[in-house]
N, C-alpha and C positions, 0 to 999 in steps of 0.2 A: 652382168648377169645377176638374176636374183640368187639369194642363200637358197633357195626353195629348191632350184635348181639342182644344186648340192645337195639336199638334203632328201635326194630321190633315189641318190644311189646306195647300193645294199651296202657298201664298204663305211658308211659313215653310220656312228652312234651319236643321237642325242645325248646330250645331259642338260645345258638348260638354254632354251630358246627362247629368247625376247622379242624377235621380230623376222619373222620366217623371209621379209619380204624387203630386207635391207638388198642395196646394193652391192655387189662384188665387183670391183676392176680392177685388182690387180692381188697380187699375193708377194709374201715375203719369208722367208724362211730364216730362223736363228734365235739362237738361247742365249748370247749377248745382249742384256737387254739393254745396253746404253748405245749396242749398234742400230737396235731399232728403233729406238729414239731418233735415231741420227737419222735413217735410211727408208725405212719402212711409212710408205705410200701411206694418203687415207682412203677409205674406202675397199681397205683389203681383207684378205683374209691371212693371219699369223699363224706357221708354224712352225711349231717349237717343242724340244723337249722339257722345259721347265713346266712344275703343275704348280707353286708356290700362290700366293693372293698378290705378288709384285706384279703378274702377267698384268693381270687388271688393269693397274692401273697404267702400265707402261703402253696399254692397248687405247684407253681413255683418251691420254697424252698424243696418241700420233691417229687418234681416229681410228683404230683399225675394229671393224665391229665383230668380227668371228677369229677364236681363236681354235685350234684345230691340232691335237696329241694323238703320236702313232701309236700302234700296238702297244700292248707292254705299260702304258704308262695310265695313272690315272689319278686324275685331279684331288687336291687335298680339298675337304670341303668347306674350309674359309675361301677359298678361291671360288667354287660355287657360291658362295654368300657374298662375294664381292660383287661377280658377274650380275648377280641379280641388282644388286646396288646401282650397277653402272654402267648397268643395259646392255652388255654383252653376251654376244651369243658364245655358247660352248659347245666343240664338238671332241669327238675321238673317234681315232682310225684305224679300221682291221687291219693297214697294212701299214708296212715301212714310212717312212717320212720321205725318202723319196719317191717310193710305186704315187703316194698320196699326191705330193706335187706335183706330178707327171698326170697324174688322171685331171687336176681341179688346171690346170695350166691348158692343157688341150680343150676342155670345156669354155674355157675362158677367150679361147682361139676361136672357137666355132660362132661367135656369139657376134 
């Protein structure tokens, strides 16, 4: 599915979008970031509670082009200046990290 897709529903905030119209097949969830190295799909969407500028790069590394923070949390803005460096999209979530996997997981079914 496209990010476009995602980015129609009310529950998600912009902060910086590179390319509305990347792929999404699959998603990954965790703040381990040497588990996502390990594990985490390309072509996904990350999420996570870390807002540091490491996301970046560890997103770069495994491909992953959208990263995606629940409620409550918000990105430090070298991590913004990274994402734009490194072509990643950024989002943030009105809800829980899990309500949020549970809505992008089912969209991802329907497709």
């Amino acid at each position: 599915m496209k990010l476009s897709k995602i980015l129609k529903n009310e529950y998600v905030e912009k902060v910086y979008i590179f390319n509305e119209n990347v792929e999404i097949k699959n998603g990954y969830i965790g703040d381990l970031l040497s588990e996502i190295m390990r594990n985490a799909p390309a072509c996904s969407i990350w999420l996570t509670h870390q807002t540091h500028p490491n996301i970046v790069a560890v997103a770069s590394i495994v491909e992953a082009n959208t990263i995606i923070i629940p409620e409550g949390f918000e990105y430090e803005e070298e991590t913004i200046e990274k994402a734009k460096e490194n072509q990643i999209n950024l989002l943030k979530s009105k809800y829980d990290i899990f309500k949020t996997a549970g809505i992008i997981y089912n969209e991802l079914r329907e497709e």
